[in-house]
MMTF fields as JSON, N, C-alpha, C and O atoms, coordinates in Angstrom:
{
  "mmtfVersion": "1.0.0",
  "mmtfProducer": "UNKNOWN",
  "numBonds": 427,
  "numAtoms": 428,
  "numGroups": 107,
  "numChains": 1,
  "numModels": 1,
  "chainsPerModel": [1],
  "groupsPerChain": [107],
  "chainIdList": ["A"],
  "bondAtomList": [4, 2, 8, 6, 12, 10, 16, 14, 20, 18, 24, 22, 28, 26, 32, 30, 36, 34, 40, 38, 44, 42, 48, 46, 52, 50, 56, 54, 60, 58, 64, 62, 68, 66, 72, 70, 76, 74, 80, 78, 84, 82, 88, 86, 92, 90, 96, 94, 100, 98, 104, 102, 108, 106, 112, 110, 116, 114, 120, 118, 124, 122, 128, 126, 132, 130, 136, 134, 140, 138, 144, 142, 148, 146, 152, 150, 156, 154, 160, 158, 164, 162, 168, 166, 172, 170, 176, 174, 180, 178, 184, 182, 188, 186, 192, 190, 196, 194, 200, 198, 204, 202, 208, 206, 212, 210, 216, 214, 220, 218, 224, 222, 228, 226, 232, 230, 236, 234, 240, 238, 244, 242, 248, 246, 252, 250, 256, 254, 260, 258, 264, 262, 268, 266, 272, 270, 276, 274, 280, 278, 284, 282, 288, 286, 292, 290, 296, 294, 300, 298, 304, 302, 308, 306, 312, 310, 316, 314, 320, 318, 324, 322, 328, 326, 332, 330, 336, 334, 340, 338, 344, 342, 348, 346, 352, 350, 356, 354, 360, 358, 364, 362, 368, 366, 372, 370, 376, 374, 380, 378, 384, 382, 388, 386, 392, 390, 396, 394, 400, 398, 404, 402, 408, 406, 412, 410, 416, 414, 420, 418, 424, 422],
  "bondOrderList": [1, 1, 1, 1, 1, 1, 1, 1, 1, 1, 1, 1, 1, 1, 1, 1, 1, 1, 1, 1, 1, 1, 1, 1, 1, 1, 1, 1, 1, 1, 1, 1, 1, 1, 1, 1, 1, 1, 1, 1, 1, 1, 1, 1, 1, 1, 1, 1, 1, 1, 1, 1, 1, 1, 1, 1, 1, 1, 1, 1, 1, 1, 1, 1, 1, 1, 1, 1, 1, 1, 1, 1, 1, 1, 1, 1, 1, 1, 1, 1, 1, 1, 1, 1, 1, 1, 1, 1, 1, 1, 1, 1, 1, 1, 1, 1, 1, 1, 1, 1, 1, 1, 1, 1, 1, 1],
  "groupList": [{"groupName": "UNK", "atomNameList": ["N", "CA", "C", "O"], "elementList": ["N", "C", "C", "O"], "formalChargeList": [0, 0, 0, 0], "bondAtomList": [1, 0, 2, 1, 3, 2], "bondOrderList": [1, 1, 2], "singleLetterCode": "X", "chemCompType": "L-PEPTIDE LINKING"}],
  "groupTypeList": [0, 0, 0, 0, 0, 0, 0, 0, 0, 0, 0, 0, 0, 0, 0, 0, 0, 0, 0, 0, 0, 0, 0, 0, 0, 0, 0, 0, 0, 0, 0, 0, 0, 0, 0, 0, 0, 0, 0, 0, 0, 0, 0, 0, 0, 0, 0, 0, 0, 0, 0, 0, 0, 0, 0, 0, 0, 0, 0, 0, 0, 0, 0, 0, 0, 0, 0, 0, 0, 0, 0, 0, 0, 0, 0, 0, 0, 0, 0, 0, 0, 0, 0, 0, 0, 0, 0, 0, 0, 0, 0, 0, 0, 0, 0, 0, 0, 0, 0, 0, 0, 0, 0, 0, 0, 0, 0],
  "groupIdList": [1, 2, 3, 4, 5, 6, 7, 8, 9, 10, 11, 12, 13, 14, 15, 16, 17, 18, 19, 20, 21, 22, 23, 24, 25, 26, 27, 28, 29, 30, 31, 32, 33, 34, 35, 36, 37, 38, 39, 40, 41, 42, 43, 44, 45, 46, 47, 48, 49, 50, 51, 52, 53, 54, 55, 56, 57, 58, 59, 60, 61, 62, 63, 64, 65, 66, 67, 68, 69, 70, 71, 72, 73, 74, 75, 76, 77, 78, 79, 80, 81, 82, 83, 84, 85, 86, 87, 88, 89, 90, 91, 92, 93, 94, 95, 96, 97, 98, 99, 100, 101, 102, 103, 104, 105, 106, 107],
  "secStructList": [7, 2, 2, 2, 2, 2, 2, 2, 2, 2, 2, 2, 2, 6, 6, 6, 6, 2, 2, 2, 2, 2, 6, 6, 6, 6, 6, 1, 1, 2, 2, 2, 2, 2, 2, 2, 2, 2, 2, 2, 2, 2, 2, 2, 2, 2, 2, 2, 2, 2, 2, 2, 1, 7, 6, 6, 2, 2, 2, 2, 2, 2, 2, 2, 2, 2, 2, 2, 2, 2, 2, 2, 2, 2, 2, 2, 2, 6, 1, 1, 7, 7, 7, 6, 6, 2, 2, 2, 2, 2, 2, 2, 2, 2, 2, 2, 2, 2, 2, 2, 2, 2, 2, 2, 6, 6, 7],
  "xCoordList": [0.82, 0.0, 0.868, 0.369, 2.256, 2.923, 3.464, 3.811, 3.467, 4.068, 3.557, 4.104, 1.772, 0.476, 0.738, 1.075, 0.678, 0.795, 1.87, 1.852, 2.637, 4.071, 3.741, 3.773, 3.372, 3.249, 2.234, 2.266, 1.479, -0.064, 0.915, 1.02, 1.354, 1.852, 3.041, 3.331, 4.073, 4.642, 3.853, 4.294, 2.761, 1.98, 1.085, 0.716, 1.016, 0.769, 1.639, 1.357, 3.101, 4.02, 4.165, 4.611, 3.571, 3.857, 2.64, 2.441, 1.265, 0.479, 0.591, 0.505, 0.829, 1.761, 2.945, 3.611, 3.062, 4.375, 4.276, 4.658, 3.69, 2.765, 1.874, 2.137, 0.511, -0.172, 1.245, 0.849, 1.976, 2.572, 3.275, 3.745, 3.461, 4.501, 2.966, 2.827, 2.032, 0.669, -0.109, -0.929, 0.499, -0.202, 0.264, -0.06, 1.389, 2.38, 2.231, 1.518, 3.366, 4.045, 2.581, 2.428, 1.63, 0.563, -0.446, -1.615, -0.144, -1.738, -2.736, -3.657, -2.493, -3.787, -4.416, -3.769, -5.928, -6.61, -6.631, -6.263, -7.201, -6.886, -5.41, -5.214, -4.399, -3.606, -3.26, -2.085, -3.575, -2.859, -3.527, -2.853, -4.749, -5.693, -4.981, -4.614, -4.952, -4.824, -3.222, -2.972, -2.375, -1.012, -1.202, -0.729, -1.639, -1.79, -2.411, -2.198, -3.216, -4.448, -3.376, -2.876, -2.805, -1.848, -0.621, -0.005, -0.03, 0.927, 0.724, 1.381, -0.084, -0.433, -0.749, -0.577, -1.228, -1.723, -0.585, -0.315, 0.193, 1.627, 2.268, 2.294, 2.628, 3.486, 3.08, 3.842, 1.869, 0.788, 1.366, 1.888, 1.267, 1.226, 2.68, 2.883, 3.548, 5.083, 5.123, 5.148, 5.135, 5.181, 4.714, 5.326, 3.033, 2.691, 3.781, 4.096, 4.089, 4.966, 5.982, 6.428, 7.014, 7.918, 8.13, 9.221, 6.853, 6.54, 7.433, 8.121, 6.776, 7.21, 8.442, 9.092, 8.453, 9.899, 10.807, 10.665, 12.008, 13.195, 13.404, 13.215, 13.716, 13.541, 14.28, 13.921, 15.482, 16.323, 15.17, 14.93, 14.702, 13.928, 12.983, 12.906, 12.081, 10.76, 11.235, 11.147, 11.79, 12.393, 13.044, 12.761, 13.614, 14.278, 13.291, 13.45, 12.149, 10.938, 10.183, 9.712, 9.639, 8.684, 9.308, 8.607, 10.217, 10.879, 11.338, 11.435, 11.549, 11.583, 10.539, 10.887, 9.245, 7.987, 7.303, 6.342, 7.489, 7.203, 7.956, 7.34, 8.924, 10.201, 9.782, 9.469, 10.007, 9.507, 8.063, 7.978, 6.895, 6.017, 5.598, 4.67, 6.346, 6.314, 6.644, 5.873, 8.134, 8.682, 7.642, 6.937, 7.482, 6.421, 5.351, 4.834, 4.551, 3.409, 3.704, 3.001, 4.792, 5.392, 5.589, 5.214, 6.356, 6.332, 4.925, 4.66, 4.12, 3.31, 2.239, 1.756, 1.913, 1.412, 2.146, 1.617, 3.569, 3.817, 4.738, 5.332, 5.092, 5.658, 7.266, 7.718, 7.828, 9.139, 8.972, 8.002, 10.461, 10.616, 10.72, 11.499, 10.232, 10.75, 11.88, 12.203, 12.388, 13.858, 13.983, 13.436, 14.814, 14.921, 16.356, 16.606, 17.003, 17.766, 17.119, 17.436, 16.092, 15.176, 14.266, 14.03, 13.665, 13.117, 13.969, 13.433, 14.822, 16.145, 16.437, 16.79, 16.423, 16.791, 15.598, 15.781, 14.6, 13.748, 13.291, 12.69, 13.802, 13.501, 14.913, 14.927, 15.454, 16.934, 16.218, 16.149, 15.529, 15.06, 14.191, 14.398, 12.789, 11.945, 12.915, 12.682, 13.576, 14.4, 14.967, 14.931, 15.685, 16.099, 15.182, 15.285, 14.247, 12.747, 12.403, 12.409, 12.199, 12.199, 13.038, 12.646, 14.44, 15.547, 15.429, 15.399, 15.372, 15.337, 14.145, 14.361, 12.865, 11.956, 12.09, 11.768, 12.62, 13.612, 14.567, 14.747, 15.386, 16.228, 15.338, 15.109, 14.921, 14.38, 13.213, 12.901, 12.686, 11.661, 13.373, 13.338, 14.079, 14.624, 15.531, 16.096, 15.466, 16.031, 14.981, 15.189],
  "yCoordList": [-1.194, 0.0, 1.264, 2.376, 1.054, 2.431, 2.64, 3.756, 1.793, 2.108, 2.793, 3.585, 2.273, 3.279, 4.272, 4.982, 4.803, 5.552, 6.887, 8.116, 5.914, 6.994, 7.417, 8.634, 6.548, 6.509, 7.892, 8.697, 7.822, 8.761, 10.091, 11.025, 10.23, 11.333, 11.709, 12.904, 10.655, 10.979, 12.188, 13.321, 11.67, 11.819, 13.384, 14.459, 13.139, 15.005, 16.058, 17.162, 15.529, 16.257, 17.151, 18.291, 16.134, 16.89, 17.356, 17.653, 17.553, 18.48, 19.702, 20.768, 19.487, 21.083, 21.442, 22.458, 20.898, 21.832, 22.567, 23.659, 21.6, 22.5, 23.853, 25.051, 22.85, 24.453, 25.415, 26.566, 25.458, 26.438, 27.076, 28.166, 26.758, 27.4, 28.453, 29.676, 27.383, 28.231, 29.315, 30.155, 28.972, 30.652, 31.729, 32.478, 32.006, 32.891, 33.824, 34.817, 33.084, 33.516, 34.141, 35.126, 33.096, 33.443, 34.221, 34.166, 34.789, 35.721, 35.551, 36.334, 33.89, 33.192, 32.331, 31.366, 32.676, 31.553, 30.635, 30.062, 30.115, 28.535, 27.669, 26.977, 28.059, 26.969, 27.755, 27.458, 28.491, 28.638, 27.505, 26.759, 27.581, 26.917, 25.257, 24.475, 25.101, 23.331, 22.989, 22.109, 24.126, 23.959, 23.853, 22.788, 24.416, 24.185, 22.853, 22.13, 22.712, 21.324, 20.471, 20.05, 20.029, 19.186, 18.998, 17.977, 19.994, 20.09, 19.391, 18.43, 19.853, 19.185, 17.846, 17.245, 17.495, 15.887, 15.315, 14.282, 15.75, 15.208, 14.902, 13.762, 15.883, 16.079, 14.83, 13.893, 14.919, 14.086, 12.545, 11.669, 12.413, 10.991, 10.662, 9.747, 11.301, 10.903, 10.729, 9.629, 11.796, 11.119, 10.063, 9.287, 9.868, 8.443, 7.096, 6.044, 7.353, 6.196, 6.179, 5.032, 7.31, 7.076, 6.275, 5.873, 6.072, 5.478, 3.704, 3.061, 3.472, 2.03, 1.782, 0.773, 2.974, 3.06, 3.609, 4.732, 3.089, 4.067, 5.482, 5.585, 6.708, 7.817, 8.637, 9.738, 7.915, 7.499, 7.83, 8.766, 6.202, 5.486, 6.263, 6.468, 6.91, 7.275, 8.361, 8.603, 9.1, 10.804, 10.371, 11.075, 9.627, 9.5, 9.125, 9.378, 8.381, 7.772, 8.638, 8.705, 9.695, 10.786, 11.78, 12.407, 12.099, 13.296, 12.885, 13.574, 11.547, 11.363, 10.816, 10.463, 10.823, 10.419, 12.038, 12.371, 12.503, 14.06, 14.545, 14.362, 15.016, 15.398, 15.138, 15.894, 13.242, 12.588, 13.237, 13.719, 13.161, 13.368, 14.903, 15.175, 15.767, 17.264, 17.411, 17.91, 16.843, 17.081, 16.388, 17.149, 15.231, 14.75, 15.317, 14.758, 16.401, 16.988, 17.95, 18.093, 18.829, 20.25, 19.875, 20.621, 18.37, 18.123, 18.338, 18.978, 17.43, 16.964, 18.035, 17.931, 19.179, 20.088, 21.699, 22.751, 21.272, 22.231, 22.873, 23.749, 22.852, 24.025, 23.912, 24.266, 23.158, 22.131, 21.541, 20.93, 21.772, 20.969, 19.312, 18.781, 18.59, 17.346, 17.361, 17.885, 16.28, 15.875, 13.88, 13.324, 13.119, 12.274, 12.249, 11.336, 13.288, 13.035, 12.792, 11.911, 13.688, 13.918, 12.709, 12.081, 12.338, 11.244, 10.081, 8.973, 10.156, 8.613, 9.11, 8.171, 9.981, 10.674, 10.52, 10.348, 10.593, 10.608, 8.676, 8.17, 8.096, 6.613, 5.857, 4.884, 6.39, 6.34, 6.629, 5.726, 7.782, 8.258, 7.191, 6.619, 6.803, 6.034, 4.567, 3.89, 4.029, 2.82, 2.611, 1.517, 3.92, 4.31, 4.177, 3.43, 4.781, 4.952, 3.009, 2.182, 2.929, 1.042, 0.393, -0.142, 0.642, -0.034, 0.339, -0.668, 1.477, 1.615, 0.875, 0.374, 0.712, 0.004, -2.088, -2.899, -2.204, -3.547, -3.639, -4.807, -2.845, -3.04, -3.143, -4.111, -1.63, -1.598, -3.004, -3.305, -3.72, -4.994, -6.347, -7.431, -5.936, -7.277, -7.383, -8.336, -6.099, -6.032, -6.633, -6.665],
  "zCoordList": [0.0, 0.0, 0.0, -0.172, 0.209, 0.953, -0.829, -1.213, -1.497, -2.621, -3.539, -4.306, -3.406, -4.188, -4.037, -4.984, -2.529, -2.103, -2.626, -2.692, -2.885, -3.153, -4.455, -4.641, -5.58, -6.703, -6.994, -7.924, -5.997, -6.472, -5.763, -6.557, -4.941, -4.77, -5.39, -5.338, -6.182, -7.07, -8.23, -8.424, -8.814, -10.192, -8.995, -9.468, -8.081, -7.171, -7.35, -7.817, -6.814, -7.154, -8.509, -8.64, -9.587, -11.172, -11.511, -12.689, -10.218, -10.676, -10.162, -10.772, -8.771, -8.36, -8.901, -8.705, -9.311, -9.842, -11.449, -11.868, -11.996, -13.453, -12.623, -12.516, -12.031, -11.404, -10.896, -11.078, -10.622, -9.962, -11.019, -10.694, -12.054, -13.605, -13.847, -13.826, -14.059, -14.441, -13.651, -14.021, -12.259, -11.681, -11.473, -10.552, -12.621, -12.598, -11.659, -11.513, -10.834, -9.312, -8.503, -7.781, -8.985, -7.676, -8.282, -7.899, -9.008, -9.841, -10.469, -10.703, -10.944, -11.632, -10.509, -10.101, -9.848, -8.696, -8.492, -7.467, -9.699, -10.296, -9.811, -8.812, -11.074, -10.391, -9.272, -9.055, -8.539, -7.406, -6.252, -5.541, -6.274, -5.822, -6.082, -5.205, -7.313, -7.539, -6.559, -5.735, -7.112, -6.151, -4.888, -4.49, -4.13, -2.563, -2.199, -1.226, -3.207, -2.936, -3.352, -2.308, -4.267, -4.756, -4.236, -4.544, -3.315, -2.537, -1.338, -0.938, -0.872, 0.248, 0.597, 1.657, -0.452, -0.779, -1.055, -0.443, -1.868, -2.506, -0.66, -0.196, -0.019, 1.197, 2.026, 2.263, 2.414, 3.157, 2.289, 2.979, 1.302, 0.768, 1.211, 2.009, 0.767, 1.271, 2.443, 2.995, 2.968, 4.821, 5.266, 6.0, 4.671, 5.157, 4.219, 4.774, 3.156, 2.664, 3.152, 3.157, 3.856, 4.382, 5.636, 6.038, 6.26, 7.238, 7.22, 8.012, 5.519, 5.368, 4.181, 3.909, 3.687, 2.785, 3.093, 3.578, 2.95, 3.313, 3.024, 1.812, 3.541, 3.082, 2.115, 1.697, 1.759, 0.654, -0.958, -1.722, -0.741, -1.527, -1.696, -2.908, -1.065, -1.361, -1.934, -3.137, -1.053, -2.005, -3.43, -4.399, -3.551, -4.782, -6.083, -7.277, -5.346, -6.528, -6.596, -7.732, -5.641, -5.729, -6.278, -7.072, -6.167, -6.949, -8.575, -9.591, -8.326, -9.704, -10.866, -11.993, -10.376, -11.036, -10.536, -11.229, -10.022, -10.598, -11.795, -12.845, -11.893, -12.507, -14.196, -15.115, -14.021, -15.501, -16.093, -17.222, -15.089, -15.287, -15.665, -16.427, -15.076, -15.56, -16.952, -17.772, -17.292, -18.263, -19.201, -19.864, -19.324, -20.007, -20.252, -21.219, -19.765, -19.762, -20.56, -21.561, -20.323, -21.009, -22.319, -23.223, -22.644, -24.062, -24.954, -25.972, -24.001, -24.514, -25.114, -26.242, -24.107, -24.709, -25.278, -25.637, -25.146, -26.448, -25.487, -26.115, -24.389, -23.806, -22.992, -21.903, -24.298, -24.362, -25.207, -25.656, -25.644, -26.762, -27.036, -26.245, -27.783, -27.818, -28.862, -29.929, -27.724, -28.297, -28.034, -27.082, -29.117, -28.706, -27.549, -26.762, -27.703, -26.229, -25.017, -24.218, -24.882, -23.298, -23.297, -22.265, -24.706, -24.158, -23.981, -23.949, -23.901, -23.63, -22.27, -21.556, -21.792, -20.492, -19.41, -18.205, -19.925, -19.206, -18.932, -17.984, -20.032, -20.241, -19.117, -18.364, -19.318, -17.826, -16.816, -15.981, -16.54, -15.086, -14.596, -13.526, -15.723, -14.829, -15.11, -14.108, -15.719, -15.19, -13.997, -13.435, -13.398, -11.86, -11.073, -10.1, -11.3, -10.327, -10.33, -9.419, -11.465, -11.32, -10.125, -9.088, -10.664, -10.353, -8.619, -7.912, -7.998, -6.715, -6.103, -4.999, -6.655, -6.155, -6.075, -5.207, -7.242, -6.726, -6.013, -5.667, -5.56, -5.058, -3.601, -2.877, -3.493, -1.585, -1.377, -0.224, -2.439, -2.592, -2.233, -1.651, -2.598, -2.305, -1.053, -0.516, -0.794, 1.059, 2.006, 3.219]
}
């Protein structure tokens, strides 16, 4: 459960952090609104996963399934460029994000 957990607040992380590009520095309601709501939920979800994941581990998978997931979004609707470098970069990142979740599964 602690891993859902992380996962959904991973995929939080990369909605606050878009809302927060989008409420330029606070002046649009909206994402300002979704950022706080999404922040908070994001924060809340980690702490409770850290409970049962190493804190290593969880920071390293939540920050990095935000991260992927931002960049991925910005491509996707236009506001970054695609490149096949970034997507090989980004295809490295979630392999790491993999690779740390086997590893802390086989301790």
């Amino acid at each position: 459960m602690s891993w859902i957990i992380l996962i959904a607040s991973g995929i939080l992380e990369a909605v606050w952090a878009t809302a927060l590009g989008k409420s330029e520095g606070f002046t649009k309601l909206w994402p300002s609104v979704l950022f706080v709501g999404a922040l908070a939920l994001s924060m809340s979800g980690l702490a409770w996963a850290m409970r049962e994941i190493p804190i290593g581990t969880a920071y390293a998978v939540w920050v990095g399934i935000g991260a992927a997931l931002t960049v991925a979004w910005s491509m996707i609707t236009g506001d970054a460029s695609i490149s096949w470098i970034k997507i090989l970069l980004l295809v490295g990142l979630i392999g790491c994000i993999v690779g740390l979740k086997l590893v802390d599964d086989a301790h």
